[in-house]
C-alpha positions as YAML, in Angstrom:
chain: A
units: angstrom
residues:
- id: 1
  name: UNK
  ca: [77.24, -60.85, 32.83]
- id: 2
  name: UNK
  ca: [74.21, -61.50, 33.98]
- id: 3
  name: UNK
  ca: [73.88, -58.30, 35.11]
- id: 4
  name: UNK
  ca: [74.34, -56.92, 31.90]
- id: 5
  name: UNK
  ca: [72.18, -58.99, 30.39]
- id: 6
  name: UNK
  ca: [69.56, -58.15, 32.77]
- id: 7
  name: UNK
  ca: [70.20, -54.67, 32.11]
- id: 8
  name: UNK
  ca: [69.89, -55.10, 28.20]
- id: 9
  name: UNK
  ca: [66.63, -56.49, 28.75]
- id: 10
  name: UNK
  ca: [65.18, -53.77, 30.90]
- id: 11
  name: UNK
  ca: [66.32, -51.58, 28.48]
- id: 12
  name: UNK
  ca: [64.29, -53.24, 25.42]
- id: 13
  name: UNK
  ca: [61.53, -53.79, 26.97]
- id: 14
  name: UNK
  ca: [61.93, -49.65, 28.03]
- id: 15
  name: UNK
  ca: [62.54, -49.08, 24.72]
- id: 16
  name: UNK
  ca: [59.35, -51.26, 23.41]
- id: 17
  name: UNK
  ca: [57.47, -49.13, 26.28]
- id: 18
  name: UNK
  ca: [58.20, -45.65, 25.11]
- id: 19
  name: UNK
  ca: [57.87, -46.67, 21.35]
- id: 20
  name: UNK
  ca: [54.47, -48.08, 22.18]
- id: 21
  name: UNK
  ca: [54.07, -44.36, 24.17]
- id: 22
  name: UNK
  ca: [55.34, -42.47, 21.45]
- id: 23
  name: UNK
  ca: [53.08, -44.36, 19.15]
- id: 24
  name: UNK
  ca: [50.14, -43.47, 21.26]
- id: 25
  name: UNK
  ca: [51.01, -39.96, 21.74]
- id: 26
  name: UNK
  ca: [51.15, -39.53, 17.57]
- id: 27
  name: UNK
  ca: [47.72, -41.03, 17.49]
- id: 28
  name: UNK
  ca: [46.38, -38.44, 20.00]
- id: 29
  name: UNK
  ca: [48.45, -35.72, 18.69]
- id: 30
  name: UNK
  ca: [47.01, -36.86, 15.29]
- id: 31
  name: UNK
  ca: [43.77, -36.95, 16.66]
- id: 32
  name: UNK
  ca: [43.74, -33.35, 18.60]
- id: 33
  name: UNK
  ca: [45.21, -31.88, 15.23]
- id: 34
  name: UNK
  ca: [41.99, -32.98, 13.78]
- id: 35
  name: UNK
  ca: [39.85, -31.52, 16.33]
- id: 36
  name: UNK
  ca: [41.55, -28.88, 16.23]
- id: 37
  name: UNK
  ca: [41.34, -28.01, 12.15]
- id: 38
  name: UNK
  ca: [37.51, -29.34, 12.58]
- id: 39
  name: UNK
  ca: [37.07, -26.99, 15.43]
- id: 40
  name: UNK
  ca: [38.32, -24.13, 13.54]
- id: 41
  name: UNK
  ca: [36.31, -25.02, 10.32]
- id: 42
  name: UNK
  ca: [33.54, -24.90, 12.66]
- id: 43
  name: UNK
  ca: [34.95, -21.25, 13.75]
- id: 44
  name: UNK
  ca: [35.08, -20.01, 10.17]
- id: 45
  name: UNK
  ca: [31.96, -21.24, 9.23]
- id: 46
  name: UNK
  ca: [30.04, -19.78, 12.22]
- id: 47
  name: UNK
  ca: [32.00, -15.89, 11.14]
- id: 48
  name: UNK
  ca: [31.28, -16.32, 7.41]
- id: 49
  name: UNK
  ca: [27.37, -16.83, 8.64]
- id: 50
  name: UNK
  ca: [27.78, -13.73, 11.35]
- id: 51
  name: UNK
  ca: [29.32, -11.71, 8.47]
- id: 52
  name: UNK
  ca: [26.15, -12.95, 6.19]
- id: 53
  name: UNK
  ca: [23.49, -11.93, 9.12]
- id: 54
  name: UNK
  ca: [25.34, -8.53, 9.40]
- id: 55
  name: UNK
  ca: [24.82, -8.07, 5.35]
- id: 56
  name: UNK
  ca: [21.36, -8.85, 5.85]
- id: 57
  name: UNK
  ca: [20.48, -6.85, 8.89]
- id: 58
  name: UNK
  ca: [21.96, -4.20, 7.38]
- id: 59
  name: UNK
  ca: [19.98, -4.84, 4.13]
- id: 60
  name: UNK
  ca: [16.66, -5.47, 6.27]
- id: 61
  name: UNK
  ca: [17.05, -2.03, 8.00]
- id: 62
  name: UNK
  ca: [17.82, 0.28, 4.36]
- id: 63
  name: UNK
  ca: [14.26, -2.03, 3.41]
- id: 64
  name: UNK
  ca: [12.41, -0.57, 6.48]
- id: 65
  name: UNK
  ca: [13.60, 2.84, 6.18]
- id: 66
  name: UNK
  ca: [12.57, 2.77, 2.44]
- id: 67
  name: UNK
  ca: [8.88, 1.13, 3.12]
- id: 68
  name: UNK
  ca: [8.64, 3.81, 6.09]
- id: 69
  name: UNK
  ca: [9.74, 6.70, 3.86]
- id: 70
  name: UNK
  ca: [6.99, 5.49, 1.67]
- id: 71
  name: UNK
  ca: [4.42, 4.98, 3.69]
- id: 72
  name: UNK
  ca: [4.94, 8.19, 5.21]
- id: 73
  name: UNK
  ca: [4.63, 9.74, 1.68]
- id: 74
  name: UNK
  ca: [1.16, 7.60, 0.61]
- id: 75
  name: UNK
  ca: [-0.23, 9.22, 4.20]
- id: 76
  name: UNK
  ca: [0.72, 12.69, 3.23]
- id: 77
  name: UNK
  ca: [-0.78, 12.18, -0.25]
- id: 78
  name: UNK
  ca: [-3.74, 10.65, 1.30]
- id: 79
  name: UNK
  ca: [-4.53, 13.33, 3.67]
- id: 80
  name: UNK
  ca: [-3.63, 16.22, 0.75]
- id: 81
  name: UNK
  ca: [-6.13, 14.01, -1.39]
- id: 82
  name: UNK
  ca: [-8.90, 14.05, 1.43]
- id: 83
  name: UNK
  ca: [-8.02, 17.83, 2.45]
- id: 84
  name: UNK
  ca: [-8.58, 18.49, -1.53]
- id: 85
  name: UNK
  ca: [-11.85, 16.06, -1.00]
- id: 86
  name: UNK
  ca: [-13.22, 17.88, 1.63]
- id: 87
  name: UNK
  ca: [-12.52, 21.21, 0.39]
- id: 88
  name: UNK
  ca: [-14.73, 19.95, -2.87]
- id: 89
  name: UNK
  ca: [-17.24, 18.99, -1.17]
- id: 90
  name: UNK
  ca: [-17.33, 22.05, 0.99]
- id: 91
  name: UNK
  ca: [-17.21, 23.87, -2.45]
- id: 92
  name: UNK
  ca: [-20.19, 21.40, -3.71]
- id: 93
  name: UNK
  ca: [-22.35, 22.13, -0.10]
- id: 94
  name: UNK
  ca: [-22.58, 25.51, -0.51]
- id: 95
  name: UNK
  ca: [-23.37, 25.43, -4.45]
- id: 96
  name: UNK
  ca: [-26.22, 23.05, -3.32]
- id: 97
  name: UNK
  ca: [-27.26, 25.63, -0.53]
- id: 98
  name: UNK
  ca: [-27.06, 28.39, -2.65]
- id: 99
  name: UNK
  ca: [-29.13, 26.19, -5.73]
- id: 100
  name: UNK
  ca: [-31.53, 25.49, -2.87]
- id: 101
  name: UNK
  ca: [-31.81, 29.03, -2.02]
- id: 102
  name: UNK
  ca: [-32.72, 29.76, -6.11]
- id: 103
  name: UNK
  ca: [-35.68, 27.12, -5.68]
- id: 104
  name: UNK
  ca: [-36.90, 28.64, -2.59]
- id: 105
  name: UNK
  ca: [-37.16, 32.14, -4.56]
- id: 106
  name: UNK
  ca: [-38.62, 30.19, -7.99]
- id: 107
  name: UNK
  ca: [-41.45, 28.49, -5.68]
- id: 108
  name: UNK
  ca: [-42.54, 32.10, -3.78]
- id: 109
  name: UNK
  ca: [-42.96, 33.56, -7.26]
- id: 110
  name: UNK
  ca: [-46.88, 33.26, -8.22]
- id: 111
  name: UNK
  ca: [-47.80, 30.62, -11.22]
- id: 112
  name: UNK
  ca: [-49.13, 33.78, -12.64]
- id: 113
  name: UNK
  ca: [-45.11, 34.44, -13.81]
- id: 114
  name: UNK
  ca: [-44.96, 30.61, -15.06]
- id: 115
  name: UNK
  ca: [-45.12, 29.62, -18.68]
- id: 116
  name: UNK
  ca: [-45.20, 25.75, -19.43]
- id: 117
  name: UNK
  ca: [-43.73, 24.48, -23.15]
- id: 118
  name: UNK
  ca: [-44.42, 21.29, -24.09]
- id: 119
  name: UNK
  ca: [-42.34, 20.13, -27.15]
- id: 120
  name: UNK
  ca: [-42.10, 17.17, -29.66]
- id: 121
  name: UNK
  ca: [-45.84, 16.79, -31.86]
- id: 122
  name: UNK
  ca: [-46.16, 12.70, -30.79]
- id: 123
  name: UNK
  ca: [-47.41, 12.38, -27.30]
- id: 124
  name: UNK
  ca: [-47.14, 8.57, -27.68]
- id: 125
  name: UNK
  ca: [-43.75, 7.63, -29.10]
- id: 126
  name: UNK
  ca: [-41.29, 6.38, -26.76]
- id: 127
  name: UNK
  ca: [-38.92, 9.20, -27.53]
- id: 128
  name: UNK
  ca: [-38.07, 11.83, -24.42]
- id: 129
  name: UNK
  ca: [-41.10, 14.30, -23.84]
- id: 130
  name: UNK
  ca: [-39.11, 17.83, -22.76]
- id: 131
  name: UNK
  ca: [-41.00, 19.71, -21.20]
- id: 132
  name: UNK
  ca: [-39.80, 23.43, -20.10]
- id: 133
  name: UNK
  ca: [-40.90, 25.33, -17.05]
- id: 134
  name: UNK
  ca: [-39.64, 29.42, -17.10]
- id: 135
  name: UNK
  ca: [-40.35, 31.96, -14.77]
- id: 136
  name: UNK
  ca: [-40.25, 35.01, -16.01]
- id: 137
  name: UNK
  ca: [-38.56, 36.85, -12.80]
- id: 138
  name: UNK
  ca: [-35.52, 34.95, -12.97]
- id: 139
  name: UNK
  ca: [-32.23, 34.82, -15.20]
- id: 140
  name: UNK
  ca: [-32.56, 30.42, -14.88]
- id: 141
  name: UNK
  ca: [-34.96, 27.87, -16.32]
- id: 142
  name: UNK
  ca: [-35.53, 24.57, -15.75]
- id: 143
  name: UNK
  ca: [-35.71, 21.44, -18.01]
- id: 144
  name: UNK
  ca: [-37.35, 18.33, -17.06]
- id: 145
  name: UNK
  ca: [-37.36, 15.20, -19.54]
- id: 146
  name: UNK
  ca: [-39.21, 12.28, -19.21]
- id: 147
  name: UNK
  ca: [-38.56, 9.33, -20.67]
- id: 148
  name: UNK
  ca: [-40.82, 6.50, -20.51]
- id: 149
  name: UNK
  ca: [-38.78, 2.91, -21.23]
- id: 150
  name: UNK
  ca: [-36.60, 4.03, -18.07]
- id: 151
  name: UNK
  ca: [-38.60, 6.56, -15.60]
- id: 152
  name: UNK
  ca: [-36.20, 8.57, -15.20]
- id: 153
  name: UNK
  ca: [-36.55, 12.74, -14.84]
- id: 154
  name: UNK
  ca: [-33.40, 14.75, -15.65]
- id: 155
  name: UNK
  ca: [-33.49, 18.21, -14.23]
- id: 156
  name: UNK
  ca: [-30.91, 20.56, -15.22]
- id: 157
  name: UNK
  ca: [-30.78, 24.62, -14.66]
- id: 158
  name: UNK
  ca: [-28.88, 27.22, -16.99]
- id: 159
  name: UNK
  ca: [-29.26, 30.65, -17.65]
- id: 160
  name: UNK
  ca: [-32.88, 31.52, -19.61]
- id: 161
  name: UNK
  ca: [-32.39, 33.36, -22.87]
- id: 162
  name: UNK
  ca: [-36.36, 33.90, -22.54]
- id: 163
  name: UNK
  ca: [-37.44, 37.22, -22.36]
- id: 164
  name: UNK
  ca: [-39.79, 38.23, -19.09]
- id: 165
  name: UNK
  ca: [-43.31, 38.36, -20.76]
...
């Protein structure tokens, strides 16, 4: 009997063993289940950001290609504008060589051919005093004002409807 007895109390305290073991084995079953759902929570997160940084890479890169596309467009227009530009003032250069030419010719012509025209009867109003210069050999006059509050002289050429004297 006391071998039985013996036995029974081996047993319990086996018993009181594995139920303390099977306790502890819950807690860290318990406890890796948690890791585990925190470490996947962690997992989803981390692909729901990815998939975010995709969406706005993606969104980035049509941005570029839309700012390049207009850049590209403002240079073309820019250089068209300064082509135009140039072409003006290429224009305007040889209007001013060819107006410089006309002066050259007016100048050679004697002050015999010149006829001066004052008008306005008040020489000492502060109105503009026109004054008007013709040469008789030549399809232009010229008009010069003067005005005294500003000193400034206007010139300005058009055709003459003078007759040559």
């Amino acid at each position: 009997m006391t071998w039985i007895l013996t036995r029974h109390i081996q047993l319990e305290e086996s018993n009181r063993t594995l139920t303390v073991d099977v306790a502890n084995l819950a807690s860290e079953k318990e406890e890796l289940n948690n890791k585990l759902k925190h470490i996947q929570q962690k997992l989803e997160k981390i692909k729901e950001e990815e998939k975010q940084m995709k969406s706005l890479t993606v969104s980035y890169e049509k941005q570029i290609q839309v700012e390049k596309t207009l850049k590209i467009q403002m240079i073309e227009e820019e250089s068209q504008v300064r082509l135009e530009m140039q072409m003006s003032l290429d224009s305007k250069d040889s209007d001013i060589e060819r107006l410089r030419s006309q002066l050259t010719s007016l100048s050679i012509h004697s002050l015999d051919t010149t006829s001066i025209s004052s008008i306005g009867n008040d020489l000492d109003s502060d109105e503009a005093y026109p004054v008007r210069i013709t040469h008789s050999h030549t399809s232009e006059s010229m008009s010069f004002t003067y005005q005294r509050s500003s000193k400034s002289v206007c010139i300005d050429t058009r055709p003459c409807r003078i007759a040559p004297r």
